[in-house]
N, C-alpha and C positions, 0 to 999 in steps of 0.2 A: 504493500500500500504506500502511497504518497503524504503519509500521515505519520504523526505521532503515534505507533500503533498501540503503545501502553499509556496512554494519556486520554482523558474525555474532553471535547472541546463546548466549552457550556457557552451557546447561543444565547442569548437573552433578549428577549424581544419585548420585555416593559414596554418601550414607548414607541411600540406599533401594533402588535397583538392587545398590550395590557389596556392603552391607552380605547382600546375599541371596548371598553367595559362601560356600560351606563354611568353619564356621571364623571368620568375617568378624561373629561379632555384637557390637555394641557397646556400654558404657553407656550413661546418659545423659550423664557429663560428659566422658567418649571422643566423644560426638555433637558436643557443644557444643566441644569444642576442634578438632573438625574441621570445624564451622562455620564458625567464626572464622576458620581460615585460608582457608577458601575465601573470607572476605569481605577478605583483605586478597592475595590470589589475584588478584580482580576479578572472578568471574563475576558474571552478571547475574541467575542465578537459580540459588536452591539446592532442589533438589527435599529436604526433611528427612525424608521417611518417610513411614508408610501408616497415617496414626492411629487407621482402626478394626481394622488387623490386633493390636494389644495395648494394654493401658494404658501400660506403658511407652515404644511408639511413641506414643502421643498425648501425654505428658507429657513426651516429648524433639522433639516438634515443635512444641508450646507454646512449651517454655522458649527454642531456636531462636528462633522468632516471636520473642520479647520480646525476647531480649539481642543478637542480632545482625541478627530484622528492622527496622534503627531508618530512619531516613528518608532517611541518604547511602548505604546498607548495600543490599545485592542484595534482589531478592525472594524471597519464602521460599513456598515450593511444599511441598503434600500431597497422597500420592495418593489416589483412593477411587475403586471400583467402580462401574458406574452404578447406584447403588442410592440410596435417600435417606437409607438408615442411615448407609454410607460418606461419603456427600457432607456431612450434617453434622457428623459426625463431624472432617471434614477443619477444614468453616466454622468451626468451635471449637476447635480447635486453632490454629488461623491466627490468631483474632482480634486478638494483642497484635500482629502484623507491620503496620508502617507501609504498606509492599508486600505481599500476598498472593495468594497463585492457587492456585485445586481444578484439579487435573487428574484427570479424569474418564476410563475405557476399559469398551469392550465390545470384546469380538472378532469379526471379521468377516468370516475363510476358512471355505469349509463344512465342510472338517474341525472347527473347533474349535465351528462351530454343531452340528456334528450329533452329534458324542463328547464335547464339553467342555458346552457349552451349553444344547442341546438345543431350539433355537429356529430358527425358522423368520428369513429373510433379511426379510420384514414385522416380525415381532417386534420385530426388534433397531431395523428401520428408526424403528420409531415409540420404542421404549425411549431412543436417543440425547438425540435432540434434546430431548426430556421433562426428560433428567437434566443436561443444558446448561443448559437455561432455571432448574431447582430451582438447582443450582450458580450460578448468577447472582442468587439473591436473601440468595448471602452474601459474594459479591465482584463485582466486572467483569469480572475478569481469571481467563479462563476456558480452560483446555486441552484437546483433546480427541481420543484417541485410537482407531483402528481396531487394534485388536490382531491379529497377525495379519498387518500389512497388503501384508507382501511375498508371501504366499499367497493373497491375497483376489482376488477378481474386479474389473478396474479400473472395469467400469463400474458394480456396486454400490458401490466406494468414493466415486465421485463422487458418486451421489446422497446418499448418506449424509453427505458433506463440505458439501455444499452444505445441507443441513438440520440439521447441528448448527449452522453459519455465521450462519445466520438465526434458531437458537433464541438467539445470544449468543456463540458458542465465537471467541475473539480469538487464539488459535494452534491447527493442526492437527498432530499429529504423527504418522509415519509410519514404524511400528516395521518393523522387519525383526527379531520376535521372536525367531526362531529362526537368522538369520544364513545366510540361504538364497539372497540373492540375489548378481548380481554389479555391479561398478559400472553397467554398459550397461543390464543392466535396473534398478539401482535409479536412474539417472538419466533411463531412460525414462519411470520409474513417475511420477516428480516432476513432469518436461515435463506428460506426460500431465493432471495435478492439473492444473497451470496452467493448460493449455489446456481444460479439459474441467469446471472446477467455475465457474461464470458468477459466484460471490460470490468467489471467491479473493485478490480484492483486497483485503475487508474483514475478513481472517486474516494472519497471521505461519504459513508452512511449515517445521516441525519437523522431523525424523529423528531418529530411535532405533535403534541394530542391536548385535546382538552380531557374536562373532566367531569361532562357528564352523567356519566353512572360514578366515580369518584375513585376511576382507575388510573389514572393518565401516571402517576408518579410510576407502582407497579407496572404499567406496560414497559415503561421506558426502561426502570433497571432490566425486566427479563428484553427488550432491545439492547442491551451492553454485553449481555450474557451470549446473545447470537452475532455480536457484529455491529452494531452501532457503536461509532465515535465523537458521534455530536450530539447536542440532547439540546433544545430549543425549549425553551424555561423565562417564566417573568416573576420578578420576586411579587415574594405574597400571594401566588399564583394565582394571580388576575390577568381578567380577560372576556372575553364574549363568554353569554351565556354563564356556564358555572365555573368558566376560568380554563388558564393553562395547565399542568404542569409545575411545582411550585421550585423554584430554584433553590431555596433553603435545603428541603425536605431531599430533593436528589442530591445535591452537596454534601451534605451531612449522612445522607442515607451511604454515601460510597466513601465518605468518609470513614467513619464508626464502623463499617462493613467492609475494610479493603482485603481484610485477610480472603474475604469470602469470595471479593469482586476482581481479585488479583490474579488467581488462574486464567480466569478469563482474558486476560488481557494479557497473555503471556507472561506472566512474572511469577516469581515466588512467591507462597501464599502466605509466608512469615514477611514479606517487605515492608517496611512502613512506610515507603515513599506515597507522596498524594498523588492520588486519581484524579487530580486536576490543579488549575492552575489559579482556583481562588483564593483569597485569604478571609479562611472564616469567619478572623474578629471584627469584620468589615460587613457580616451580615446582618446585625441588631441595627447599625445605625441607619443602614441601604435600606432596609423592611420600615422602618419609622418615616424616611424620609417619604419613600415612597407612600404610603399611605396617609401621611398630613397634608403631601401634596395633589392626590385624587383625590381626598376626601372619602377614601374607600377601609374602614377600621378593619381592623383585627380582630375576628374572633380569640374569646380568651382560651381557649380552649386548643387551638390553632399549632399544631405540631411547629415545633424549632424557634419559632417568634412569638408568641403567643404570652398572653400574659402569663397565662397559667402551668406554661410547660414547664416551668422549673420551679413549680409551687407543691409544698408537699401539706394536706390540711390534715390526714388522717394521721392518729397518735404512732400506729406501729411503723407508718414512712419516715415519720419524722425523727420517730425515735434509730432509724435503721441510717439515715441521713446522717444523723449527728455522730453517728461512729465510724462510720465509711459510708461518702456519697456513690460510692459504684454499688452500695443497694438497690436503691433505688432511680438511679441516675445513669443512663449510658453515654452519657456525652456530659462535657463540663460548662454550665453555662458561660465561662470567661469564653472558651473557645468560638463561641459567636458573638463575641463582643459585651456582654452584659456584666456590668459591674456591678460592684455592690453599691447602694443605695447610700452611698457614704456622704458626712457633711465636708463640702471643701473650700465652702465661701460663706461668709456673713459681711455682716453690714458697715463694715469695715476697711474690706477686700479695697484695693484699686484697682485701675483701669488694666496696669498692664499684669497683674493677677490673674485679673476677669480672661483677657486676651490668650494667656497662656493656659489657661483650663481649659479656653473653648476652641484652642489647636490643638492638646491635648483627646479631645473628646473629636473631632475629626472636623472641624470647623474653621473654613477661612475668611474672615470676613474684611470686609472692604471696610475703610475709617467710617464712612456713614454709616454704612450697617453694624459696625462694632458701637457706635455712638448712640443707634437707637437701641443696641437691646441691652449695652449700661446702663443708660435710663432706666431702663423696664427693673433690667436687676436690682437696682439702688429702690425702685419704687418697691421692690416685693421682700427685698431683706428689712423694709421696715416694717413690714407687716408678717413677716416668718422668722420663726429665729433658726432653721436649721431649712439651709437650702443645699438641696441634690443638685446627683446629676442630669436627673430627670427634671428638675426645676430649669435647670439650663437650658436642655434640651429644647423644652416645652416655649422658652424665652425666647431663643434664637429662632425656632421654627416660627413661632407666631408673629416676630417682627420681621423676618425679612424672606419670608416664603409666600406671600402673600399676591393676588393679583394687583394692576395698580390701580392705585385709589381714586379711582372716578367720583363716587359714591366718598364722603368722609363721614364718618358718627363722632359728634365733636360733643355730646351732652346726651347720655340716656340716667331715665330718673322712673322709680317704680313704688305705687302705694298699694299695699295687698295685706290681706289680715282673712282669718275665719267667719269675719262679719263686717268684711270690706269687698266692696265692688274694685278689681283689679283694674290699675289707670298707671298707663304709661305715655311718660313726653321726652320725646325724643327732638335733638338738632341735628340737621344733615348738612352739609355742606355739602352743594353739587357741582356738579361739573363748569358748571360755568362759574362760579364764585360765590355761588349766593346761599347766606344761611338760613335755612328754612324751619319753623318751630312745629309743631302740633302733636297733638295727646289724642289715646285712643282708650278705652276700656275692652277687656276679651273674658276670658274662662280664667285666666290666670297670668301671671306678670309677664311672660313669654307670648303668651299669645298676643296678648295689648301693646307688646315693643313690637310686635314684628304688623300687627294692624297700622300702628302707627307710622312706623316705617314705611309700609306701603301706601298711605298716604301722602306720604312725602316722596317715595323715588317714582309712583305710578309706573310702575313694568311688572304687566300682566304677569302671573307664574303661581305657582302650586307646589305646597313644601309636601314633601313627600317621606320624608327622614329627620326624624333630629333625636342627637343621642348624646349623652353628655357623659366624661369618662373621667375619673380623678389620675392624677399624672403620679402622686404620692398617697401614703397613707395620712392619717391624721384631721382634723378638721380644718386646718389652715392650707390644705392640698390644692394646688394648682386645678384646675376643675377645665376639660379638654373637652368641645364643645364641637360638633360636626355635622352638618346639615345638608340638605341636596333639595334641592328646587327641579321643578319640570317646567319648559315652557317650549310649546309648538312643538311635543315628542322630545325633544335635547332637554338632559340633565345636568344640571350646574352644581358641584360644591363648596360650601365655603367652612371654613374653620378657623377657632380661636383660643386659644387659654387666657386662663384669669384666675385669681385667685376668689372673685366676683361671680357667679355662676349665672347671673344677669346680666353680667356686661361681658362677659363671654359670649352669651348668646345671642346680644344684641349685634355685636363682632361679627360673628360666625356668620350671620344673615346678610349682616352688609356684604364679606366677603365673596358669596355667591352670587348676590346680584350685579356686583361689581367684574362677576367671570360673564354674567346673563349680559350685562347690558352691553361690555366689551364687544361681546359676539354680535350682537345685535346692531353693534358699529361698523364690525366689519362686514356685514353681510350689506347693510346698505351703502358702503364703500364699493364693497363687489356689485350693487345690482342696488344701482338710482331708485328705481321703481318703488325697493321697499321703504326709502324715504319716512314715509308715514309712519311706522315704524315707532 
C-alpha cells in the first residue's frame, strides 16, 4: 500500500458533515477557530467544507487552506460533487493549502440512481472516473466516494473502485450514508474491496457512517480489522440526522485497545506505539469548543466527553476508585485533557497570570480579547471566591466565541415572586445605534426577557431548545445557558454563561438572533428581492 500501513489516518469532517447538523451553522471565524484546534488535535486531514455549496463555504475553506493548511499542519480537504463546476470550485479554494485534497462523490445504490439520480449504473460508471482524473489536474491527492455504498451492489462497487483507482483517486471511501449496516456486514463489505478490486493496493481505504441504529463507531473499528486506514469522524459525533461517527470514542477506543487493534495492522500485539497521530489531551478542550460553538450540548452521559464518564456516584465505584482507579476506570481522565477542578486564580490574580493560565489551558488570545474576558474575570472573582478551570473556560468561550454583535443587551432587569406576575425590561442596542427600552410580562422571568426582546429586535422565529447547564458545583457556579431558534426551516444557536442564570439567558437569546439576523443579511445581500426581509 501507498500508506502508513500501521497507522489510522482520522479524517475529521466537523465542519462539513458536522456542520450539516440542525442548528450546527457556523461563521467563518467559528470555522477557522475550529480549524485550528483540530490542527493542534492532530488529525491528519481536515475535510473544511463544500465550497460550491455557498460563497461563504468557499471563503471559509480558503481562509482554512491558508492559515492552518501550512506545511507541518494537516491536510485541508473540500468537498465537491462529480461535476466540474464542484471540482473547481473545490481546486480554488484549496489552492493556499500547503496539503490539499478534492474529495469527489457520486452515489451508487439503485435506489438513489433511480429517485435521486436518475442515471443508469453505465452512466455513473463512466461519470467517476472522468471526475477523478479532472480533480487530479488541480491536486494529487484525490478522494473518492460511492455514496450510498452500504446499499450498493458489491460487485458494481468494485468495478467502479477499481476505475476511479486508475483514473488517479489515492483514497477510497466507503460511506454507510445512511447508517444501515452492521459491523459483520460492514466489515464484510471492506474484506470484500480488498479482495475483489485488483488496484486496491494503489489506494488508502476510507469509511464514512453515520449512526443511525447507533453503530457507526462498531462498524468502523471491525473496518480497521478488515483493511480500513482512514476512519472519517466529527468530534462529538455530530452530524445529519443522528450524527457521525464520534472521533473521541474511535480515538480512545484504539487507543485503550491497541494491544487488540495491533495485529491487525501488522504489529506486535505487546506494542505501545499509537494507532494514530492524535494527541488525546487535546480532546476535552476540541469537544467543549466544538459544542459552545454549535450550540449543540453534550449529553452527560456521552462516552469519552461526557460529563459523567468519569463520575463514579455508586459507594462500591467509588470506594474501588479511591484504591486503584483501573477499577473502575479504563482510561485516565488526564489522558483526554481533563483536569482537576483545581482553584488557580482569585481576585487578586493579574493580567499576565490570567494570560499565562489561559495559554496554559490551550488558549490564545488576541490583546482585545485577553482585555474582555479580564474584565469578565475580575467581575466574577468578586463574586466567587474559588474560580476553576472551568470558570475560565466558561469566561473565555462566552466573551470571544460569540457571533458579532448586531443585536447588543446593554440592561436586562426581572420582577418574579410566587404571587408576582413575571415583568421583564430589557435595552437593546441595534444595529444602527439606537437604544431601544421596553418590558414584557410571560409565564416566568425567561419567558418575559425573551417577549421583551422580541419586541424590541422584531425577527420573526420560534425557540425550540433552551437548556441551562452549571459549568461548577456549588451555588455560586457559572450557570451555561444554550438555546436554538427556528426561523423559515434554519436553526440558529446562541449561548452564554453567567454566574446570573437570567442574564445568561437573556445573553444566550441575543446570541442566536444575532446568528438569525446575520443570515438574514446575507441572504438579502445575495438576493435584493428579499429586501423586505
Amino acid at each position: 500500500m501507498n500508506n502508513q500501513d500501521d497507522r489510522i489516518i482520522i479524517f475529521d469532517t466537523t465542519l462539513r458533515d458536522g456542520e450539516q447538523s440542525p442548528g450546527a451553522t457556523l461563521n467563518g471565524d467559528e470555522k477557522l477557530a475550529i480549524a485550528r484546534a483540530l490542527a493542534r488535535l492532530g488529525v491528519d486531514v481536515i475535510e473544511a467544507g463544500f465550497p460550491r455549496a455557498s460563497r461563504g463555504d468557499f471563503d471559509a475553506v480558503q481562509r482554512i487552506a491558508a492559515e492552518v493548511g501550512t506545511e507541518n499542519g494537516p491536510t485541508i480537504c473540500g468537498l465537491a460533487r462529480a461535476t466540474k463546476g464542484d471540482i473547481e470550485a473545490a481546486g480554488n479554494a484549496l489552492k493556499p493549502a500547503f496539503k490539499n485534497r478534492i474529495h469527489t462523490f457520486i452515489a451508487t445504490s439503485d435506489i438513489h440512481l433511480e429517485y435521486k439520480l436518475r442515471k443508469s449504473r453505465k452512466d455513473v460508471l463512466a461519470i467517476a472516473p472522468e471526475m477523478v482524473a479532472y480533480a487530479k489536474t488541480f491536486t494529487n491527492d484525490v478522494e473518492f466516494s460511492p455514496e450510498d455504498a452500504g446499499r450498493s451492489d458489491p460487485e458494481f462497487l468494485y468495478q467502479i473502485l477499481e476505475a476511479v483507482i486508475d483514473a488517479g483517486a489515492t483514497t477510497v471511501n466507503i460511506p454507510d450514508t445512511v447508517g444501515y449496516t452492521t459491523p459483520a456486514e460492514f466489515g464484510t463489505l471492506i474484506k470484500g474491496i480488498k479482495e475483489n478490486v485488483p488496484n486496491i493496493d494503489r489506494a488508502i481505504i476510507s469509511v464514512h457512517g453515520h449512526n443511525d441504529l447507533g453503530l457507526a463507531v462498531a462498524n468502523f473499528l471491525e473496518a480497521v480489522k478488515n483493511g480500513a486506514r482512514q476512519l472519517e469522524c466529527t468530534i462529538n459525533g455530530i452530524g445529519e440526522r443522528a450524527g457521525n461517527a464520534a472521533l473521541e470514542e474511535l480515538v480512545m477506543a484504539l487507543h485503550v485497545r491497541r494491544q487488540y487493534y495491533n495485529p491487525f495492522l501488522g504489529r506486535p500485539a505487546d506494542s505501545e506505539a499509537p494507532l494514530t497521530n492524535i494527541n488525546t489531551k487535546e480532546i476535552y478542550k476540541t469537544s467543549r469548543l466544538v459544542s459552545n460553538l454549535t450550540g449543540l450540548s453534550v449529553q452527560a452521559n456521552k462516552a469519552i466527553v461526557g460529563l459523567n464518564a468519569f463520575a463514579h456516584e455508586s459507594g462500591i465505584h467509588q470506594d474501588g476508585v479511591l484504591k486503584n482507579k483501573l477499577t473502575y476506570e479504563i482510561m485516565d481522565a488526564q489522558s483526554i485533557g481533563l483536569t482537576d477542578n483545581q482553584i488557580i486564580l482569585g481576585k487578586h490574580s493579574g493580567r499576565n497570570a490570567f494570560r499565562t493560565r489561559l495559554a496554559e489551558l490551550g488558549f490564545d488570545l488576541s490583546d482585545n480579547d485577553l482585555n474582555k474576558a479580564f474584565l469578565r474575570f475580575k467581575d466574577l472573582a468578586d463574586k466567587k471566591k474559588e474560580i476553576t478551570d472551568w470558570d475560565l473556560e466558561a469566561i473565555v468561550k462566552d466573551e470571544t466565541q460569540q457571533p458579532p454583535e448586531l443585536f447588543r443587551l446593554e440592561l436586562v432587569q426581572v420582577s418574579c415572586g410566587d404571587h408576582a406576575q413575571p415583568t421583564a425590561t430589557i435595552t437593546i442596542r441595534t444595529p444602527g445605534g439606537k437604544e431601544l427600552t421596553d418590558a414584557a410580562i410571560g409565564t416566568g422571568p425567561v419567558d418575559a426577557i425573551y417577549k421583551a426582546i422580541n419586541r424590541v429586535v422584531q425577527v420573526p422565529n420560534e425557540l425550540i431548545e433552551y437548556s441551562v447547564q452549571s459549568v461548577t458545583a456549588g451555588i455560586d457556579a457559572i450557570g451555561e445557558v444554550t438555546i436554538r431558534l427556528r426561523h423559515e426551516g434554519r436553526i440558529y444557536s446562541g449561548h452564554a454563561a453567567n454566574t446570573d442564570i437570567v442574564v445568561a439567558s437573556a445573553r444566550a437569546y441575543i446570541s442566536a438572533l444575532n446568528r438569525l439576523y446575520a443570515a438574514l443579511q446575507e441572504d438579502v445581500s445575495a438576493n435584493p428581492a428579499k429586501a423586505s426581509l
